[in-house]
C-alpha positions as CSV (number, residue, x, y, z in Angstrom):
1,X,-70.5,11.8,23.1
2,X,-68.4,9.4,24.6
3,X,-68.0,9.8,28.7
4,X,-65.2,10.3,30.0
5,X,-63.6,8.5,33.5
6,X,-62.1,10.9,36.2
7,X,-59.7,9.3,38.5
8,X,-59.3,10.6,42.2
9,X,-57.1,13.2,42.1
10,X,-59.8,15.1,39.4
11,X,-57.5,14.4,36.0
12,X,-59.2,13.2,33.0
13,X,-58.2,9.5,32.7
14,X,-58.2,7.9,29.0
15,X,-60.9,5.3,28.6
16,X,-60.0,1.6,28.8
17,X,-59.6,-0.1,25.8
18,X,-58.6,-3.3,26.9
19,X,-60.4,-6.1,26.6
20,X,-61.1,-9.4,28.5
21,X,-59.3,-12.3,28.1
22,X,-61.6,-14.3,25.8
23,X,-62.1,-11.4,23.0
24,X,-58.7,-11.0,23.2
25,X,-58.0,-15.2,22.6
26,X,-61.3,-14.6,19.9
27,X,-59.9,-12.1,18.1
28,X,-56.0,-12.7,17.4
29,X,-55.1,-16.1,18.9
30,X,-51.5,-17.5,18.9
31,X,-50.9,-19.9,16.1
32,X,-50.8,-23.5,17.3
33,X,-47.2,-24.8,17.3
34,X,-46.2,-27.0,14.7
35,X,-47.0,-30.7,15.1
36,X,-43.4,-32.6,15.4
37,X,-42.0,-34.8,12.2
38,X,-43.3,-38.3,12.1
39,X,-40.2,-40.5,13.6
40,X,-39.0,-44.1,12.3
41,X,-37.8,-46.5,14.4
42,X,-34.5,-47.2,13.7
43,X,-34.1,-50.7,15.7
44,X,-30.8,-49.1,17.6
45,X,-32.7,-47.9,20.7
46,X,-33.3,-44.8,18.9
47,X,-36.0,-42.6,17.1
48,X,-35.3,-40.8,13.9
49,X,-36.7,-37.6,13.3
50,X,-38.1,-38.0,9.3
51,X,-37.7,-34.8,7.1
52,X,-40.8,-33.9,5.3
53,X,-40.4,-34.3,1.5
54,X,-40.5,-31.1,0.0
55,X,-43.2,-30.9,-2.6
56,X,-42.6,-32.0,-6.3
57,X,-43.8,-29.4,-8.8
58,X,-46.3,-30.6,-11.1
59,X,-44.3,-31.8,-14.3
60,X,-45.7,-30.1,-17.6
61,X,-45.8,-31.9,-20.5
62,X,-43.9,-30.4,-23.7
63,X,-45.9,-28.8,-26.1
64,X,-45.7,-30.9,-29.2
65,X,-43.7,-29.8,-32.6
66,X,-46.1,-28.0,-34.2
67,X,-43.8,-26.9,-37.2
68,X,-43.6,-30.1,-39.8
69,X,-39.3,-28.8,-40.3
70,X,-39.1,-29.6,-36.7
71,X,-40.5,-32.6,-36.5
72,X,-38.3,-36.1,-36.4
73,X,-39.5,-39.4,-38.1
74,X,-40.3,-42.2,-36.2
75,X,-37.6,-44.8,-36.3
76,X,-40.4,-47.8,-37.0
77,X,-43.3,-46.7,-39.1
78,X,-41.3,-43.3,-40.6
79,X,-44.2,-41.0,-39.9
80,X,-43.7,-37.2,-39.0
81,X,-44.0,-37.6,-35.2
82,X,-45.1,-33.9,-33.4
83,X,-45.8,-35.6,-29.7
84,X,-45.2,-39.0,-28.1
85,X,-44.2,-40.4,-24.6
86,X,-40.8,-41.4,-25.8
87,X,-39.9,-38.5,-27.7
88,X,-40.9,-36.0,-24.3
89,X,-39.4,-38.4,-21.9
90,X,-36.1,-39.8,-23.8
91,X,-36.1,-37.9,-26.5
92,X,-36.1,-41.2,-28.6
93,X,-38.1,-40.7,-31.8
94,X,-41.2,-43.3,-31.8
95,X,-44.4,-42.9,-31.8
96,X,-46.8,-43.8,-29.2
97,X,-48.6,-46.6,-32.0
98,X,-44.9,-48.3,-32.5
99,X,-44.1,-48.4,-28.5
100,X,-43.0,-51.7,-27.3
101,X,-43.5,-51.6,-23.5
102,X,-42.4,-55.1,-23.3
103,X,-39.0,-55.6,-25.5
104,X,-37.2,-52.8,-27.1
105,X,-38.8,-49.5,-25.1
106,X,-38.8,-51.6,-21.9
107,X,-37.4,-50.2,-18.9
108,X,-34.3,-51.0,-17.1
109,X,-32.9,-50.6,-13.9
110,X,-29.4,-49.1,-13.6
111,X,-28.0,-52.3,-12.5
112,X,-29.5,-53.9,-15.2
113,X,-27.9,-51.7,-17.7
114,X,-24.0,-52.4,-16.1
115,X,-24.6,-55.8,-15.5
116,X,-26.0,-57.0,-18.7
117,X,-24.3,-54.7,-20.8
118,X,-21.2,-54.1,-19.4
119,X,-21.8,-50.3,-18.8
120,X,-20.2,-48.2,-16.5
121,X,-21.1,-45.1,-15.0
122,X,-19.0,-42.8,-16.6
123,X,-20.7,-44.7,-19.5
124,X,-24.7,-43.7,-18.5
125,X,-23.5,-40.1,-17.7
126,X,-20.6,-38.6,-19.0
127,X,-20.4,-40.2,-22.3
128,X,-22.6,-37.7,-24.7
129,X,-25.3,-37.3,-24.6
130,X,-25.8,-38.2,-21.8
131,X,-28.9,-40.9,-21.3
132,X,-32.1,-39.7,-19.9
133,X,-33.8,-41.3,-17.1
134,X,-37.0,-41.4,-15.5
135,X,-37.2,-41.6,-11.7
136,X,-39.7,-43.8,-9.8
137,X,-39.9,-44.5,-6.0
138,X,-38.0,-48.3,-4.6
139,X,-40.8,-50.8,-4.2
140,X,-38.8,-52.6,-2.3
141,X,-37.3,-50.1,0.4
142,X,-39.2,-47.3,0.8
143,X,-36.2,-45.3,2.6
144,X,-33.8,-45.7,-0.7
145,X,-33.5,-43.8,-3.0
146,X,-35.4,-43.6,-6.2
147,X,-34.6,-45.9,-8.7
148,X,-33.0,-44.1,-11.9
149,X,-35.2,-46.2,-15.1
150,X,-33.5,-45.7,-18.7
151,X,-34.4,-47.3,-22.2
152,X,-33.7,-50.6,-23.1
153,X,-32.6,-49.3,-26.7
154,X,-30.7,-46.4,-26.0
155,X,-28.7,-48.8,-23.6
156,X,-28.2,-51.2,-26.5
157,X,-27.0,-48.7,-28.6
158,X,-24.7,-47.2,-25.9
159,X,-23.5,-50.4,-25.4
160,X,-22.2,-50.7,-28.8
161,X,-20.9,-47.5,-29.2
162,X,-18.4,-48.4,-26.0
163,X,-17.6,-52.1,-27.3
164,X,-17.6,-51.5,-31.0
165,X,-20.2,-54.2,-32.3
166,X,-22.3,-57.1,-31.2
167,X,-19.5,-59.7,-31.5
168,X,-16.6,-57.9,-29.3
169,X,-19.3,-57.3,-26.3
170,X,-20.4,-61.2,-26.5
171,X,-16.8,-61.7,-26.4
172,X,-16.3,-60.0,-23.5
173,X,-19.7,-61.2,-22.1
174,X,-18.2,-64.9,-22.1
175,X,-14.8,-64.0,-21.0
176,X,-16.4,-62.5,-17.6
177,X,-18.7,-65.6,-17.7
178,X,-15.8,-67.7,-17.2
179,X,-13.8,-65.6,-15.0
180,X,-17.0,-66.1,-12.7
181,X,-17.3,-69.8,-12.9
182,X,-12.8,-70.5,-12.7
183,X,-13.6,-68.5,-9.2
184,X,-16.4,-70.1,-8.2
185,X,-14.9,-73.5,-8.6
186,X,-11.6,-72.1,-7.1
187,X,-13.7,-71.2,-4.2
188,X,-15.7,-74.8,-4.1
189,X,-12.3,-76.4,-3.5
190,X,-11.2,-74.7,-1.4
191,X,-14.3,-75.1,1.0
192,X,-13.8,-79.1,0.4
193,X,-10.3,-78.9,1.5
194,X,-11.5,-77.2,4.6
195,X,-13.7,-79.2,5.1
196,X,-11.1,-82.7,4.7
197,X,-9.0,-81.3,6.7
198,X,-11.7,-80.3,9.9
199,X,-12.7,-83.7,9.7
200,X,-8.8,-85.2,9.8
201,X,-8.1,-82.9,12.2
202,X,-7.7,-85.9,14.9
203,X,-5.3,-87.8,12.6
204,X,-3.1,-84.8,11.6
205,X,-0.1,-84.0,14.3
206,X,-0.2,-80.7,14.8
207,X,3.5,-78.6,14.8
208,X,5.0,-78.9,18.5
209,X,2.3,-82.1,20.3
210,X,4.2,-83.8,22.7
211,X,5.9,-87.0,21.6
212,X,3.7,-90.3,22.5
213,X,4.0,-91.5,26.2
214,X,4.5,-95.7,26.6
215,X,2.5,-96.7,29.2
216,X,3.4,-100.0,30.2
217,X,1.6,-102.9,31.1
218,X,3.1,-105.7,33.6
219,X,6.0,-107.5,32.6
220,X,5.7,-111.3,31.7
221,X,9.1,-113.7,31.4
222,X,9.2,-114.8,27.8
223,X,12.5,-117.0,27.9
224,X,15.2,-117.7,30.9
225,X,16.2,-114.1,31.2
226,X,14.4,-112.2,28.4
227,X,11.1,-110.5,29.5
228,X,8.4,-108.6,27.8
229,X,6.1,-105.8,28.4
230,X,3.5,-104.0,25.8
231,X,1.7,-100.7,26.2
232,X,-1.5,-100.2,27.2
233,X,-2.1,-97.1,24.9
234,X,-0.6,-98.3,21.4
235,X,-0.1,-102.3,22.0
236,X,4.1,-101.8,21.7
237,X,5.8,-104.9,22.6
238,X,9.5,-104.1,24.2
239,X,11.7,-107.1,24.8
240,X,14.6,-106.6,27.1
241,X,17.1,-108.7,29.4
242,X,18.0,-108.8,33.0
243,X,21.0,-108.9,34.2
């Protein structure tokens, strides 16, 4: 039986149930506050707080096409094709034995796509169907962001379903070629002109110089009462008569 403590007046007093300051740290501790985000230096004077990337959930593959009415024929060796890399990720029907990594399933950047093929944006996305993409972090800047990777041969294709055929986008391929080079060249002379005329600059009168200044030597007697006198500056010779 648990003893009771009696205060001084003679009441019952309910037992302490407090503890000391350690159990109490032991047994429900405050949390630790939460470490700050990493900063970057900006170069400005200043410190930029970093948001944490919110975790990526783990991508599943597709199951494969397990019926044989479902299943599309790869475009190069015309087998039934149930699974492959470009079939989950492009939805491009090859098989993973007929993948060309280094010509016609290559990657491309997006700016590889516009500039070389003369697509536009409205072109990779709103055209349908739209073309898939495969995102991947920039090796070159780490702060960018990702880099949006499509399929060389759906970009051909695309390509020729915007210009018509093979022949109209070369066309168009060498008319922007030489727009390029007439403004280069355009831009070339006019550098060189620049350049002529900052190095004639202390033969050209500029509008509004002051009209030269004679500064005359001494005067010499050429003949009875004609004299002459030539300036110092330009080498003028002025012949005039006293009266």
């Amino acid at each position: 039986m648990a003893a009771r403590a009696w205060s001084a007046s003679g009441s019952a007093r309910a037992p302490c149930t407090t503890r000391g300051w350690r159990g109490l740290a032991g047994a429900g501790a405050a949390p630790a506050p939460p470490r700050p985000a990493p900063a970057r230096d900006t170069g400005g004077g200043f410190l930029l707080e970093e948001e944490p990337a919110a975790p990526r959930a783990p991508a599943h593959a597709p199951a494969p096409l397990a019926h044989r009415s479902l299943q599309p024929d790869c475009l190069e060796c015309g087998r039934a094709l149930a699974h492959s890399y470009l079939l989950d990720t492009f939805d491009y029907s090859v098989c993973d034995e007929c993948r060309d990594d280094a010509e016609a399933h290559a990657l491309v950047t997006r700016t590889e796509a516009k500039e070389q093929y003369l697509l536009k944006d409205c072109d990779l996305d709103k055209r349908s169907p739209a073309l898939r993409c495969v995102r991947r972090r920039n090796p070159h800047r780490a702060h960018y962001s990702d880099m949006r990777l499509y399929l060389r041969a759906q970009v051909a294709e695309r390509a020729l379903q915007v210009w018509g055929d093979e022949a109209a986008l070369e066309a168009e391929r060498a008319a922007r070629e030489e727009r390029r080079l007439k403004a280069a060249a355009t831009a070339e002379r006019r550098r060189l002109r620049e350049l002529r005329l900052a190095a004639r600059s202390s033969l050209v009168r500029t509008r509004g110089a002051a009209p030269h200044q004679h500064a005359w030597g001494p005067e010499r007697l050429r003949d009875e009462d004609l004299y002459e006198r030539a300036c110092t500056t330009c080498g003028h010779v002025e012949t005039y008569e006293k009266m």
